[in-house]
Structures are given as C-alpha cells and as structure tokens.
KOLMARDO-559999 format. One record per residue: z, y, x of N, C-alpha, C in turn; residue number from 1. Coordinates in pm, 1 decimal. Each point is the difference from the previous one (the first is absolute). Layout:
        nup     nnorth      neast       caup    canorth     caeast        cup     cnorth      ceast     i
          Z          Y          X          Z          Y          X          Z          Y          X   NUM
...
end
This chain:
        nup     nnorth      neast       caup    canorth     caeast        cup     cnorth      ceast     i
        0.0     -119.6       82.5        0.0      119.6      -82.5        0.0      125.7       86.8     1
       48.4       -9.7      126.1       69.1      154.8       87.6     -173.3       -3.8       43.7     2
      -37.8      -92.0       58.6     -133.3       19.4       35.6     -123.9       63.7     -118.8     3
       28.6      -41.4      -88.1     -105.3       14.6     -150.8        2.0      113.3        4.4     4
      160.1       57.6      -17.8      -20.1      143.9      -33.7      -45.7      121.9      108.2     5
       62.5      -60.1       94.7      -43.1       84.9      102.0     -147.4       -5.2       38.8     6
      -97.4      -91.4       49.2     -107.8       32.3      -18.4     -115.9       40.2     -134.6     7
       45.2      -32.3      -83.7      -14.5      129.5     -153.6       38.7      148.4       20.5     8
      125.0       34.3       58.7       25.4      124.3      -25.4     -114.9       65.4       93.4     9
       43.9      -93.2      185.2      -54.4       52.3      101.2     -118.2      129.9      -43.8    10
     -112.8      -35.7      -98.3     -125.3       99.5      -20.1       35.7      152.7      -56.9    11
      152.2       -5.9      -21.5       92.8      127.8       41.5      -40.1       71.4      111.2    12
        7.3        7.1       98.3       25.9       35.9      123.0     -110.5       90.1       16.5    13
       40.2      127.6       13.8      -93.6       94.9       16.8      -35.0       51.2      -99.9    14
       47.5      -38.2      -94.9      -61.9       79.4     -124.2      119.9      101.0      -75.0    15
      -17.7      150.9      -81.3       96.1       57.0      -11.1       81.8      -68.7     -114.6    16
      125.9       41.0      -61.5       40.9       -8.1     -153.8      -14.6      117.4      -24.1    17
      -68.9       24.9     -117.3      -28.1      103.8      -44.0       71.5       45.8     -136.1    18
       16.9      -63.9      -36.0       61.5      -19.4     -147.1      122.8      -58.4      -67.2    19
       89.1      -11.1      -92.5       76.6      -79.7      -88.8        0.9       39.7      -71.0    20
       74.9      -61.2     -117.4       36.7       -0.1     -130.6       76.1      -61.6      -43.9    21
       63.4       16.8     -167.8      108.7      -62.1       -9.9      -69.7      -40.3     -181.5    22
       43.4     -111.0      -41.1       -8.0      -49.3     -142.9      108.0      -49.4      -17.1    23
      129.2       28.1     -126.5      115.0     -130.2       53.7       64.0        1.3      121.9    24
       35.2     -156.4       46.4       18.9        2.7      113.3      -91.7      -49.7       84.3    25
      -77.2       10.2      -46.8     -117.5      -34.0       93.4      -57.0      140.6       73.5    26
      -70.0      -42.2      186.1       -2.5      151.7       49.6     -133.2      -90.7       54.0    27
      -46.3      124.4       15.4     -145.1      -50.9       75.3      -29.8       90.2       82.1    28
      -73.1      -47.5      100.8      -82.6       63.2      178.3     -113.2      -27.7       -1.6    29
      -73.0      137.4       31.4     -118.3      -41.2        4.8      -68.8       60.2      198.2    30
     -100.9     -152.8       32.6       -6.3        4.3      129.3     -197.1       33.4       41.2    31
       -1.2       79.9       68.1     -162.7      -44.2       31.4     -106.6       85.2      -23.6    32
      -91.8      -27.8      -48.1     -120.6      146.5      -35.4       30.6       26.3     -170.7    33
      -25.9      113.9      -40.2       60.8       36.7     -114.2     -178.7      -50.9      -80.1    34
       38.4      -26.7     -107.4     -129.2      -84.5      -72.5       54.5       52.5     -179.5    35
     -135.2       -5.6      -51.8       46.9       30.4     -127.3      -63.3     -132.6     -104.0    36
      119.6      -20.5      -83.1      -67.9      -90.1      -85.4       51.8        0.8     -155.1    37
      -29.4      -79.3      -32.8      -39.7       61.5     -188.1      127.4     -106.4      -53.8    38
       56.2       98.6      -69.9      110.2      -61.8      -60.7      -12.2      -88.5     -130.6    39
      127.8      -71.2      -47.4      -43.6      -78.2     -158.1      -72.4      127.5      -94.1    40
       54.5      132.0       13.3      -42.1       86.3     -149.5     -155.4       90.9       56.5    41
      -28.4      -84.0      134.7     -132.5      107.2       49.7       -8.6       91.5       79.1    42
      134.7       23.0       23.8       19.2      126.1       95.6       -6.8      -49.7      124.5    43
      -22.4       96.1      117.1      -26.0      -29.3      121.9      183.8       30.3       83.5    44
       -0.6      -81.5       94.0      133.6       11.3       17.4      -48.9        6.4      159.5    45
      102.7       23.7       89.9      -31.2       28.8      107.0      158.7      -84.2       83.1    46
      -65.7      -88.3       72.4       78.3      -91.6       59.6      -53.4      -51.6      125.3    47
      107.6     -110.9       98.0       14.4       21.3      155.6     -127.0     -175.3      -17.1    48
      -80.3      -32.3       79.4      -18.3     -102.9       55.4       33.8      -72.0      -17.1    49
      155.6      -13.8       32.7       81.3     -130.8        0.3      138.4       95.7      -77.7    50
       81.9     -121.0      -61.3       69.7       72.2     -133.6      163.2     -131.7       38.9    51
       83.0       41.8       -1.5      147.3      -47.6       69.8       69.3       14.8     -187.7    52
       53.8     -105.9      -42.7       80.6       33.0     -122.4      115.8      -84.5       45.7    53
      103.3       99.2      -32.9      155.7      -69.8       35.5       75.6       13.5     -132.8    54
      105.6     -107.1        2.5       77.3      -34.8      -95.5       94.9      -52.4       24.4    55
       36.1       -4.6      144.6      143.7      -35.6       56.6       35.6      159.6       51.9    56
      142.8      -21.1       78.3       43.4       89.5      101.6     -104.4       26.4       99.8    57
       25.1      110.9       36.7      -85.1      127.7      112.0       75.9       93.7       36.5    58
      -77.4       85.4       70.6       34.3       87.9       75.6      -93.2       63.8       97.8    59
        0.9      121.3       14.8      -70.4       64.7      103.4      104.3       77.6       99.3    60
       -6.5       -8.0      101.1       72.5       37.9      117.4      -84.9       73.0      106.0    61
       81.0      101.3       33.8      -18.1       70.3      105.0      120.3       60.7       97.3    62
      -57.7      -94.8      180.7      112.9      -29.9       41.5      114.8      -12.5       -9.5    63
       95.9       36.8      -48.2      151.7      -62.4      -30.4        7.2       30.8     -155.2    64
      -28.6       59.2      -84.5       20.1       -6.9     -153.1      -95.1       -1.3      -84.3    65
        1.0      -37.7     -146.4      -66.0      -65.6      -51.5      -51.8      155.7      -58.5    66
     -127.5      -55.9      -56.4      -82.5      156.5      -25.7      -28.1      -47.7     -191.8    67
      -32.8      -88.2      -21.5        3.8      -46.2     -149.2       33.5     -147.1      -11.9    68
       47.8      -50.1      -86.8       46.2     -139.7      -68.8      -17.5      -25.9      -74.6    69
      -18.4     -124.1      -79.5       -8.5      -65.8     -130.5      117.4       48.8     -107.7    70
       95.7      -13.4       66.3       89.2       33.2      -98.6       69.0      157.1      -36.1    71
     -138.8       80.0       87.7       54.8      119.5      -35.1      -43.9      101.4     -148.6    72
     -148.8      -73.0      -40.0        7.9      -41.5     -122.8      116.0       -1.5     -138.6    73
       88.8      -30.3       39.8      151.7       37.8      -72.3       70.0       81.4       15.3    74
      -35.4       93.5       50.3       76.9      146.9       -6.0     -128.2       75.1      -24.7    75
       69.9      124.6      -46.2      -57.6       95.1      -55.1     -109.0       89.9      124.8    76
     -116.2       47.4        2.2      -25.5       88.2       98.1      112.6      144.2        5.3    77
      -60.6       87.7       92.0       81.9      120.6       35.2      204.1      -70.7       37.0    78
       39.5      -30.6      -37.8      140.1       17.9       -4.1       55.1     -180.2      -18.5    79
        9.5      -29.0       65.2       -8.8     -213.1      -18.4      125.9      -17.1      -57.2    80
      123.0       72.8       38.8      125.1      -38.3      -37.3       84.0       63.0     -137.8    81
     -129.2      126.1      -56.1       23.5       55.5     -120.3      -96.7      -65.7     -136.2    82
       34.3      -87.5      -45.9      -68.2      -56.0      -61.4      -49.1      100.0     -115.2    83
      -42.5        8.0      -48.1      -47.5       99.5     -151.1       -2.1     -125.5     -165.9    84
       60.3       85.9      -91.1       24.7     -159.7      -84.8     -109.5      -25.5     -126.4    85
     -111.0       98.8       70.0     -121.6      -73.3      -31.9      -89.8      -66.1       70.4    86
       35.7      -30.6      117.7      -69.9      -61.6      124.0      -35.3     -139.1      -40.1    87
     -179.1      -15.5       26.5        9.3     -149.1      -52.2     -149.6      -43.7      164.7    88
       75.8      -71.7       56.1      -85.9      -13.9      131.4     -143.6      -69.1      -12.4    89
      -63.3      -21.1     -130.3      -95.3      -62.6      -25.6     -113.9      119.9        6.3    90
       54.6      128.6        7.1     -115.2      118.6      -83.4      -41.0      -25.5      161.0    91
     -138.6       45.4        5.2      -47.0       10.9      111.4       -2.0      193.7       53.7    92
       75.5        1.9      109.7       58.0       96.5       65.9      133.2       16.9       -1.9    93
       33.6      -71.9      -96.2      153.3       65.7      -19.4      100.3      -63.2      139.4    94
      -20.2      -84.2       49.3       99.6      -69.7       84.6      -39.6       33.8      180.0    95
       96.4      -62.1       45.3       23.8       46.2      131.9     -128.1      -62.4      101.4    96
      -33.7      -86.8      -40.8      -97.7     -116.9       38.1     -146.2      106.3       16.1    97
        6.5        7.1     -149.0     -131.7       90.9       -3.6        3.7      146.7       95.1    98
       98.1       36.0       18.4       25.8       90.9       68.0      -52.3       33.0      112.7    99
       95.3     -116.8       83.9      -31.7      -50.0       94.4     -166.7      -50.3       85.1   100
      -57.8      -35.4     -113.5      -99.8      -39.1       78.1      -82.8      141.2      -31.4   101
       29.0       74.8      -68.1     -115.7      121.8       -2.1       26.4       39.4      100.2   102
      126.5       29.1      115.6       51.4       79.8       59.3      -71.7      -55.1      148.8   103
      -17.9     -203.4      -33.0      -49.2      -55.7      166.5     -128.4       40.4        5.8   104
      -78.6       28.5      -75.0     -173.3       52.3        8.5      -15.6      127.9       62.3   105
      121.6       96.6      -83.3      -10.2      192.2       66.2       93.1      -47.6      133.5   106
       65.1      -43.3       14.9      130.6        3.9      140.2      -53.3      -57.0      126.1   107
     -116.0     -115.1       10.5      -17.6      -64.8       73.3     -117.2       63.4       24.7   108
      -55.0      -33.5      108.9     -141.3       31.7       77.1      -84.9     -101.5      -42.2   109
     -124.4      -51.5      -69.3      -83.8      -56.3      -25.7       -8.0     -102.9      124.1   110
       43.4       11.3      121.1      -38.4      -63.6      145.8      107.9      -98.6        3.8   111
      130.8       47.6      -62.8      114.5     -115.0      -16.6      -22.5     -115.6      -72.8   112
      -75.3       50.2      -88.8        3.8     -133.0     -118.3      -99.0     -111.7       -4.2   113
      -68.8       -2.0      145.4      -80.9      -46.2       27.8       64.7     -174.4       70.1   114
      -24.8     -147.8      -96.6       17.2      -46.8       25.7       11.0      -84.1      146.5   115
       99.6      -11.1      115.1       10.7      -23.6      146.0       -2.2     -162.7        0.4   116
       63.3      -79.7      -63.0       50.3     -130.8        7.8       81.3      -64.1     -113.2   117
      -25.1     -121.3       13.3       69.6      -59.2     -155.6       88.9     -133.8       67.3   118
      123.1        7.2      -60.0       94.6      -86.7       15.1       49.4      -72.7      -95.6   119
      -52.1     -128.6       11.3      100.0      -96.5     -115.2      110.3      -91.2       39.4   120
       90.6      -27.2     -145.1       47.6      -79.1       61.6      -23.2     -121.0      -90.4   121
      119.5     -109.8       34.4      -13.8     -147.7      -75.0        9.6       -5.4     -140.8   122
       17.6       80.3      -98.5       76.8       17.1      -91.0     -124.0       94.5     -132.8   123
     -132.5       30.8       96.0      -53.2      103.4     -116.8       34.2      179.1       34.1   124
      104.7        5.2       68.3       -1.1      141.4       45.1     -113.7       29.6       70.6   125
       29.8      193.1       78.5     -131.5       10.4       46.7       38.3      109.3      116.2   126
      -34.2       63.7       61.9       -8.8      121.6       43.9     -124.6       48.8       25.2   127
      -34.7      143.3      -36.1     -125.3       98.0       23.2       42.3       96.5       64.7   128
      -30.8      -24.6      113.7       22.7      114.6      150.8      -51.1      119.5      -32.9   129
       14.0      128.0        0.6      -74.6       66.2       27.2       33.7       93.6       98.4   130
      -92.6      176.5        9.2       58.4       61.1      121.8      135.8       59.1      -15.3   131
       20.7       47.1      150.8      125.1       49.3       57.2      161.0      -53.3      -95.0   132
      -40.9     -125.8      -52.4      137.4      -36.6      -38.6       24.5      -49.0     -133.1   133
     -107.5       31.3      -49.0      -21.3      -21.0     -176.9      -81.9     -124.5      -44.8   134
       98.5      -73.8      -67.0      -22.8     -182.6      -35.1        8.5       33.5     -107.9   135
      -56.6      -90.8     -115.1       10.9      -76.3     -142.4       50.0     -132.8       29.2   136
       83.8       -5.6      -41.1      135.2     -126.0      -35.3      -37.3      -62.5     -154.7   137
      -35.8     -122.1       34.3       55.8      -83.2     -118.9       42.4     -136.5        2.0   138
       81.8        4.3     -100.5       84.5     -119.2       13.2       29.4      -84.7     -133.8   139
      -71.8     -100.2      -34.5       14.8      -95.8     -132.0      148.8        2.1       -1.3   140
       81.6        0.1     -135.0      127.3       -4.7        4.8       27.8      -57.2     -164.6   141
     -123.9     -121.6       44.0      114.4      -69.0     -120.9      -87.6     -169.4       34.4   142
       64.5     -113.8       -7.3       25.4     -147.1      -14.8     -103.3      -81.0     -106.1   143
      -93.0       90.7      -76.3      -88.7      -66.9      -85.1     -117.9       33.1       42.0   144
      -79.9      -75.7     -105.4     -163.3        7.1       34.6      -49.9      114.3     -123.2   145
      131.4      140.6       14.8      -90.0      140.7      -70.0      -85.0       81.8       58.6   146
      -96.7      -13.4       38.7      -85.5       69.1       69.4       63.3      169.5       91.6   147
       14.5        4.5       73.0       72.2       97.0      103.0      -65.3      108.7       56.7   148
     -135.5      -23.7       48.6      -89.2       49.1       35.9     -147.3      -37.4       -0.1   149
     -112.6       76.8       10.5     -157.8      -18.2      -16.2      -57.5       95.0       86.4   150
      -97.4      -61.1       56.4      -81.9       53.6       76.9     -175.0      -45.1      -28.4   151
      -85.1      114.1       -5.9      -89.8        2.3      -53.8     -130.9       94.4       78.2   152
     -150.0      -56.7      -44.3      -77.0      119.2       35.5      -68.4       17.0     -109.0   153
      -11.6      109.3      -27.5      -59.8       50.4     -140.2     -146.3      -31.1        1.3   154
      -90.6       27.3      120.4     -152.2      -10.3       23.2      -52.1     -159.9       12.1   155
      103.2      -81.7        4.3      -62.2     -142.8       29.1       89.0     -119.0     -140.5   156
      -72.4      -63.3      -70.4       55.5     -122.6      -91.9       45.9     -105.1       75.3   157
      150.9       40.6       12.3       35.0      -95.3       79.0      133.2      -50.5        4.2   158
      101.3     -108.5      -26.5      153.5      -24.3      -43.4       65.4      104.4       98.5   159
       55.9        4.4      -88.3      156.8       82.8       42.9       69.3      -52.7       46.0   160
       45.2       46.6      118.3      145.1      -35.9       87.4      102.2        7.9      -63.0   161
       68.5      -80.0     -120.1       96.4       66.6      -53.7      121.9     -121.0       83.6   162
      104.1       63.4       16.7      133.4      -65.4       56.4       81.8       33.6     -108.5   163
       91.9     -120.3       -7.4      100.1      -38.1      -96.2      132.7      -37.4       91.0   164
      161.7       32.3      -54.9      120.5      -42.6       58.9      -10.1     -144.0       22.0   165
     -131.2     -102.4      -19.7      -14.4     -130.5       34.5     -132.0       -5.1       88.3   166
      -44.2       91.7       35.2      -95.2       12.9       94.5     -122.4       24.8      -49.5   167
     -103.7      -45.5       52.0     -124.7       74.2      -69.1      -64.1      -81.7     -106.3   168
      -37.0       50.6      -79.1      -69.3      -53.2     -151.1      -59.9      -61.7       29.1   169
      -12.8     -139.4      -41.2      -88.3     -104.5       64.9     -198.4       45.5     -102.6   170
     -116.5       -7.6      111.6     -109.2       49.9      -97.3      -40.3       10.4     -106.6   171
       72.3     -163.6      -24.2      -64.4      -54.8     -150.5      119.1       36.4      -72.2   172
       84.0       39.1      -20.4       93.9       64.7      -75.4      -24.8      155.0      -21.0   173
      -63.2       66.5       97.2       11.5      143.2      -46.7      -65.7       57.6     -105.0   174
       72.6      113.6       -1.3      -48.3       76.0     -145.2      -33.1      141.5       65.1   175
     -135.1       37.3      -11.2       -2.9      164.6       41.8       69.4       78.2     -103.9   176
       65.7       82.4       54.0       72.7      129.0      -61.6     -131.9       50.4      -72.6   177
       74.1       -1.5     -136.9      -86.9      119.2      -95.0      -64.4      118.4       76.9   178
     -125.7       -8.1      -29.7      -54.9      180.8       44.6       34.9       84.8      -85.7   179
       93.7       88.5        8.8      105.7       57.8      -90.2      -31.5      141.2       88.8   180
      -32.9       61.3      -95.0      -52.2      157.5      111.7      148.7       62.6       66.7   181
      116.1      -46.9      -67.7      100.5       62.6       32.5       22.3      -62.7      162.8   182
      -44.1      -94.0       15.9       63.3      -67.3      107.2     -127.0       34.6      145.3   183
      -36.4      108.3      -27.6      -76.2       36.5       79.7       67.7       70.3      176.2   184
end
C-alpha cells in the first residue's frame, strides 16, 4: 500500500496547489494546470489536473505550526474561542477552516506551494513537501473501510485512488464519488 500510494501521488512533484475547498467535511486540493470543465447543470467550472479529496484528519504546516486543519472547521472564523449562537460550521465561509485556507493562497508565495516530495507511510497517511517548510499532512484516523481519502485526474477516465481506515478500496469494489458540482 506505502508503495501504491506513493508512486500515485509521486506525479505531484513539481506541480503547484492552487486551490481548495470545503463541502461538509469534506476539503479538496486542487494540483496541476488549471483546465475547465462542464459541470452536472452545464456550467464550466475551473479545476486543477489532478484533484486530492480528504475525509480524514489533515493539516497544513509551516515550519513549526500548523497554518490550517481539519478540525478547524468547528470554530467560528474571525474569533475561534467566541462562539456566536448562531454559528452553524456547515455555511460555507463561516468557519475557521474556510478562513484559513483563503488566507494560505494571499499569505504564501505561489513558489511555496509548489509540490517538492511525497512521503508515505504504512497506514494510508501521506506527506506533500512543499517550499521553505510548508507540507500537507494527512492522516486516515479511523479502523474501517470509510473511505478517508481520493485522489484523482479530472482529464483522464481512470479509477480513483481512494484509501479507506482498511486500506485501499479493492478495484472491483469501488464506487466513483458522485460528480456533484459541489465537490469540485
């Protein structure tokens, strides 16, 4: 499996992240030449090459502290420890998560986010190197076969890398994720 994933991700390397998003708890990265393609309702959507969907724990780091997380998503943006008691972390913008990643696109230099090296380990985790210090962390964190993470290229018909807390979806079992424009 450490091998599978890692030479899958490997076609990372060198290419920028340009993008995320958030649906739920689901967050998505987008990696590669920016391409446009036509959504379920017709519309043209504008997305990376290659397309990263997570559904476990993450994290983005830069050198010693963490710059966004999965679970930051649960607090409120602006003020994390003042909750507001209409706060509902599903609206898209409202939470810290979303925040956060608007902030790694303006804060960072386009030259950082440029994929350096990919690290796996035994387990379905991953690491995405990038410059002067700045990794994408993920880490499956749960014991079943719920799908954790997917990795994808939008320009080619071709199975999905999806990893599960039981390792990777065996072929003949998988199910492609709905083309759900949200999950763009």
């Amino acid at each position: 499996m450490q091998e599978r994933i890692r030479d899958t991700l490997q076609v990372l390397v060198g290419l920028p992240m340009w993008d995320a998003g958030r649906a739920a708890n689901l967050i998505w990265f987008h990696f590669g030449a920016k391409q446009l393609i036509k959504g379920r309702k017709g519309d043209l959507r504008e997305v990376g090459e290659y397309a990263l969907h997570l559904q476990c724990a993450w994290r983005i780091v830069h050198l010693d502290s963490i710059v966004v997380a999965s679970n930051d998503r649960l607090y409120p943006r602006d003020d994390p420890r003042h909750e507001p008691p209409d706060f509902d972390w599903m609206v898209p913008g409202a939470n810290r998560c979303d925040e956060q990643l608007e902030c790694l696109f303006t804060t960072f230099d386009p030259s950082q986010l440029i994929v350096q090296a990919v690290e796996t380990d035994r387990v379905g985790g991953f690491q995405l190197s990038m410059g002067r210090g700045l990794a994408l962390e993920v880490f499956p964190n749960n014991s079943f076969d719920a799908e954790c993470w997917r990795f994808f290229c939008f320009s080619r018909d071709e199975r999905h890398l999806v990893v599960t807390g039981a390792g990777i979806e065996d072929d003949d079992d998988a199910e492609e994720e709905d083309d759900d424009d949200a999950f763009m």
